[in-house]
C-alpha positions as CSV (number, residue, x, y, z in Angstrom):
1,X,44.7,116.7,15.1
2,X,45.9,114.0,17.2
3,X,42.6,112.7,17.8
4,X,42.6,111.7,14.1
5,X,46.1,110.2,14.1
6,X,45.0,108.0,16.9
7,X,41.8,106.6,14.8
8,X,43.7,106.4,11.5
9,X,46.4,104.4,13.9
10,X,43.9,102.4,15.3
11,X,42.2,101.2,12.2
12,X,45.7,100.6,10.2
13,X,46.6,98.7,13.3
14,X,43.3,96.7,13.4
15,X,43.8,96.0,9.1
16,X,47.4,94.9,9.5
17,X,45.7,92.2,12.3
18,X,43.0,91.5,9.8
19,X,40.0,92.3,12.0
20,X,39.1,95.5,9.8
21,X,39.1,96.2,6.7
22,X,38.4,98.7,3.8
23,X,36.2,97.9,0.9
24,X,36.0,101.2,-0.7
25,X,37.7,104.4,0.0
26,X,36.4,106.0,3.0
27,X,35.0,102.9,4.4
28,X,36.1,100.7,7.4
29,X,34.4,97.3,8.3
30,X,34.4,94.7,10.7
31,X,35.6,91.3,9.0
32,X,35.2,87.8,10.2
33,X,36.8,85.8,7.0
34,X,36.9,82.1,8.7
35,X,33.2,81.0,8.7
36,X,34.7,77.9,11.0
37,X,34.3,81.1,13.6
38,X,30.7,81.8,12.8
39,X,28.4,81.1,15.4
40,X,24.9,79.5,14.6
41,X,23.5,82.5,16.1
42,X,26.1,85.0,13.4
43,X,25.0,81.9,10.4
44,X,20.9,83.2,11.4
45,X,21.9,86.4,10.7
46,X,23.7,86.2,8.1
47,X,21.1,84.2,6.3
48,X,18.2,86.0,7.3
49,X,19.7,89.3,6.2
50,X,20.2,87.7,2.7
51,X,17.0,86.5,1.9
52,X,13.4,88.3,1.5
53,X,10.3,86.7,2.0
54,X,10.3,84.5,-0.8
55,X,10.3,81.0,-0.6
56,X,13.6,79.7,-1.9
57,X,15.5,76.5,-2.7
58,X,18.4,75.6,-0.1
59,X,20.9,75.9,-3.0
60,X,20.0,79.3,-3.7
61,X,19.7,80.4,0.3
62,X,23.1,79.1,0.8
63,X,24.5,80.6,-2.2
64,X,22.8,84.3,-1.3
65,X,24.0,83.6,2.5
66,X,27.7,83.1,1.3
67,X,27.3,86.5,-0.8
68,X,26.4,88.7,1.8
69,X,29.0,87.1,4.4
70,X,31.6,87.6,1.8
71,X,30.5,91.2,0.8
72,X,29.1,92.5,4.7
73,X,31.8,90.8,6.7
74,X,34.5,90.2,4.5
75,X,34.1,86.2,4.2
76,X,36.8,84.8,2.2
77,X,35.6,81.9,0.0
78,X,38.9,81.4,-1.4
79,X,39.4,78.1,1.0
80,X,36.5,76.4,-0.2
């Protein structure tokens, strides 16, 4: 299968240069941990995907924005 040893190459390739990674077994995901490299247009994503339709205080969209960078595309809070 040397199809498959090129992917699995690949992906450990793109880990080691931390642009994947893989948060479970059997999954591989995009990462973008430095939110100094969001764009506005990425941050309007990111906060529109975390909140419903419900009103909700700034504190509280800014803390569910943070938890879906951090668990969607691997945003590392840990230099905050």
């Amino acid at each position: 299968m040397p199809l498959n040893s090129a992917i699995e190459s690949t992906i450990r390739g793109l880990v080691a240069d931390d642009l994947l990674d893989r948060p479970r077994r059997g999954a591989v995901r995009a990462v973008l941990r430095d939110a100094r490299k969001y764009t506005a247009e990425v941050w309007r994503r990111v906060v529109l995907a975390s909140l419903d339709s419900a009103p909700v205080e700034r504190e509280e969209a800014i803390r569910e924005a943070a938890g879906w960078a951090a668990e969607h595309l691997g945003w590392s809070t840990s230099g905050l």
